[in-house]
N, C-alpha and C positions, 0 to 999 in steps of 0.2 A: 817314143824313144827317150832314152834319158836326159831331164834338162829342157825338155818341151815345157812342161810346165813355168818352167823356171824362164824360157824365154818370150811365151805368151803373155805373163804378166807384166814384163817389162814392155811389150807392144801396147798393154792396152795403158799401162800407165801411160807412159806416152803420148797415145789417146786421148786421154784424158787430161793430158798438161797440154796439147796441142788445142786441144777443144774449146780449153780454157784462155787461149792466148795469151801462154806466158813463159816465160825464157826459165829452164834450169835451174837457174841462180832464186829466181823468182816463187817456183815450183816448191825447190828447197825451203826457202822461208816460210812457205805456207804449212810442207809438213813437219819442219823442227827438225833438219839434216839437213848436211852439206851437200852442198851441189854436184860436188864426185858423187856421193853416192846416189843419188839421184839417174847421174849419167851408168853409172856400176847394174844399176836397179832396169833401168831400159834399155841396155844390151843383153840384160841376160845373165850377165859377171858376176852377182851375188848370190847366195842362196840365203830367200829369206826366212822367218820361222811362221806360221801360220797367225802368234799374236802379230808379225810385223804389220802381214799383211791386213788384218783388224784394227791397228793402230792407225795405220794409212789411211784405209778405207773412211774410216770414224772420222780425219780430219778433211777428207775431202768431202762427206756428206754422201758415200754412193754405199755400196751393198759391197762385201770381198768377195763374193763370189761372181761378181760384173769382173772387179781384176782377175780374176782366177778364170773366167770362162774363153768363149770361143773356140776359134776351132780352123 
């Protein structure tokens, strides 16, 4: 359905900031964006472009296709 994609990656972000034990605000300053977008990013609310999600990925040290997966 349209926007699955779009809301899966925001779950595993999520995941991955939870995993991490670290608040939003926190999260934010690790990948160099504000903490609204951050929160925009793990509801689903943004549509990102495929570099973002590589830029992400690159600064948290994991693979975009772990953000981009599941199911």
């Amino acid at each position: 359905m349209e926007g699955d994609l779009q809301r899966r990656f925001g779950i595993n972000l999520r995941n991955e900031r939870k995993a991490r034990h670290q608040s939003q605000e926190a999260f934010a300053d690790l990948l160099g964006v504000h903490r609204t977008y951050v929160g925009g990013l793990e509801r689903g609310e943004r549509n990102v472009t495929l570099r973002t999600v590589e830029r992400l990925a690159e600064r948290l040290h994991v693979c975009a296709a772990d953000l981009l997966g599941g199911g």
